[in-house]
BAVODREN-133210 format. One line per 2 residues: for each residue x negated, y, z of N, C-alpha, C. Coordinates in steps of 0.1 Angstrom, whole numbers. Atoms other than C-alpha are relative to their C-alpha. Layout:
X Y Z X Y Z X Y Z; ...
This chain:
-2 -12 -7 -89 -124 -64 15 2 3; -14 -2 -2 -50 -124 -69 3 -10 10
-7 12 -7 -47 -157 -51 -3 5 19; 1 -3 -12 -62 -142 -21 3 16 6
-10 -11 -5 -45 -111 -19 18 -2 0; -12 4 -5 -14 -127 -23 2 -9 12
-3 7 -13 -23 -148 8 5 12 11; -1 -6 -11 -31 -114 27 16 8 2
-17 -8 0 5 -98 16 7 -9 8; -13 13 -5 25 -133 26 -4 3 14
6 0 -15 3 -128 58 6 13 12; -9 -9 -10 13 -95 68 14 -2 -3
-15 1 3 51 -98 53 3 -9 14; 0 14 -11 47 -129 83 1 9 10
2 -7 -14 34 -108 110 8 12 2; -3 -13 2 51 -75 102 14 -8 4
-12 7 -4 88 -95 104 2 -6 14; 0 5 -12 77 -116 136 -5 8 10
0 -12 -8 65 -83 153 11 4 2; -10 -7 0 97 -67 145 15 -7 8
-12 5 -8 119 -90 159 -4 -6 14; 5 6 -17 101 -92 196 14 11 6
-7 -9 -7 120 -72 220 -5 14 2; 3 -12 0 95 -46 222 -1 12 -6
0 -12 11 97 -10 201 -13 2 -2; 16 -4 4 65 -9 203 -6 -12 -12
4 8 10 57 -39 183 13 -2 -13; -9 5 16 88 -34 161 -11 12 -6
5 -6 7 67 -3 152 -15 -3 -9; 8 7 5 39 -22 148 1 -11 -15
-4 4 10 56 -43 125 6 5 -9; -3 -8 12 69 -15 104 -12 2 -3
9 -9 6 32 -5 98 -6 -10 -12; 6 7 4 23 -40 87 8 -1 -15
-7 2 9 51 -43 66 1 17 -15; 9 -11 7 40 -5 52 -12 -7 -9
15 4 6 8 -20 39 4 -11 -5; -5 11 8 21 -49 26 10 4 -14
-4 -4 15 42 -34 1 -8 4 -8; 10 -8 8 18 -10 -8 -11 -9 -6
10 12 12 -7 -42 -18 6 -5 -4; -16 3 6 27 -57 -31 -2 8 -15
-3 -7 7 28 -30 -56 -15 0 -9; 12 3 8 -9 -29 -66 -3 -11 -2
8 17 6 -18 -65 -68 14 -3 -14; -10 3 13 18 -66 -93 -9 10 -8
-1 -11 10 7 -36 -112 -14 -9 -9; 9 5 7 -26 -58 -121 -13 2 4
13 -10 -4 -62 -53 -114 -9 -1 -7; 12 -3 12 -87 -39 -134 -9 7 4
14 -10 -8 -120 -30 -119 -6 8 -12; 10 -6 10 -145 -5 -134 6 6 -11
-2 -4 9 -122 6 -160 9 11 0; -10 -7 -1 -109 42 -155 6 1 -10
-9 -9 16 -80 58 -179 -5 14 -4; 9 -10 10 -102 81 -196 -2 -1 -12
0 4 16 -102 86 -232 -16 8 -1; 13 -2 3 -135 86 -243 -2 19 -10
9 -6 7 -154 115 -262 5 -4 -17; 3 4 17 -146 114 -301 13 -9 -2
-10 4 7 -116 91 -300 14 6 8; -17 -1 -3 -74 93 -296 6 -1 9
-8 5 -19 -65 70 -269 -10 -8 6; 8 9 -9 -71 48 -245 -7 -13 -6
8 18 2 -97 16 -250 3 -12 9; -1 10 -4 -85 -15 -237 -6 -9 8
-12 -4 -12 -84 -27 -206 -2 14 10; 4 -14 -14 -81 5 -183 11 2 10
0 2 -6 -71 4 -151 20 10 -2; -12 -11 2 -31 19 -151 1 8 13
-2 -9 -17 -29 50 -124 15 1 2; -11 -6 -6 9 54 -122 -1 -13 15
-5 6 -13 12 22 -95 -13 9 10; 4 -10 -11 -18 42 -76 7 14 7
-9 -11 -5 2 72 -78 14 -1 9; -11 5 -8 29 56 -61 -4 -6 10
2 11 -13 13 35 -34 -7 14 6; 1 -14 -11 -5 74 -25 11 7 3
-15 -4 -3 33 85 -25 6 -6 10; 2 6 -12 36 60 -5 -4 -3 14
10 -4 -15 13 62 21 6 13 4; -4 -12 -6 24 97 23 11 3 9
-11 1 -4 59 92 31 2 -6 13; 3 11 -14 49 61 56 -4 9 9
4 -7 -11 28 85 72 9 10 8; -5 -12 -4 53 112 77 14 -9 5
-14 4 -9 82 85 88 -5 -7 12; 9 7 -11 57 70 112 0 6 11
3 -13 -9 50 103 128 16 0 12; -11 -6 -2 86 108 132 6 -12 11
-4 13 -8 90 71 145 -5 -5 14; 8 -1 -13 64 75 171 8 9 9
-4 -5 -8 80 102 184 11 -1 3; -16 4 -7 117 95 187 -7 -10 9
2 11 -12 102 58 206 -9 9 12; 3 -8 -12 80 83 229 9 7 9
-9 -7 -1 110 105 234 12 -9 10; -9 13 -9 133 70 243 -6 -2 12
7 6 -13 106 58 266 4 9 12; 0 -8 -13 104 90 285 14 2 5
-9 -3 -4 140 94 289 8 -16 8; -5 9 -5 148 54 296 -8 -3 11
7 3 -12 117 45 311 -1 -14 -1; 0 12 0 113 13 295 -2 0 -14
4 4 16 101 0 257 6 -15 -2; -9 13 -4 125 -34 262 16 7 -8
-15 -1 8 153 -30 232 12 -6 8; -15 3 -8 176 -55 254 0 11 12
-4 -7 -7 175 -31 282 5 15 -8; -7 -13 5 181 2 259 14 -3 -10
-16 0 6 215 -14 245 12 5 9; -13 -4 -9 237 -7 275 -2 16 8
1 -19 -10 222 33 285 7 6 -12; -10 -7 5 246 58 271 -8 13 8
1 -13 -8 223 90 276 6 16 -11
């Protein structure tokens, strides 16, 4: 299971980098989303994976029973997503905002306008 989620991470890290360096903003944004999701399974395939076993302390005993699943990297990859989503928003609209003012989604043509 590790070996083939570390293919899908290498895969988007691939696609998310070679999106980002087209000329288009539209596919660099594209490749910021890939490269979003890629960390985020980045972070959970490191943190470990443990199916089936929430962190819940049983009934009757102290602590935790061995193995159970650790929630802090969840709580960080939903922190994450949160954030992505709210700089995404933000990234959509400034590149809508470019478009409509240049009138083009072609990075080498938006280097030489001075609006």
């Amino acid at each position: 299971m590790d070996t083939v989620l570390a293919i899908v991470i290498g895969g988007l890290y691939a696609a998310g980098f070679y999106s980002m360096l087209r000329r288009s903003i539209v596919k660099l944004v594209i490749g910021f989303i890939l490269l979003l999701n890629a960390t985020n399974l980045l972070i959970f395939t490191a943190s470990g994976l443990t199916r089936g076993r929430p962190p819940l302390v049983i009934e009757g005993a102290e602590t935790l029973a061995q193995p159970y699943a650790d929630p802090l990297p969840q709580a960080l990859i939903l922190t994450a997503i949160v954030i992505g989503f709210g700089v995404l928003a933000f990234i959509l609209v400034l590149v809508h905002r470019a478009y409509q003012t240049i009138g083009t989604d072609d990075m080498d043509k938006m280097k030489g306008i001075d609006t």
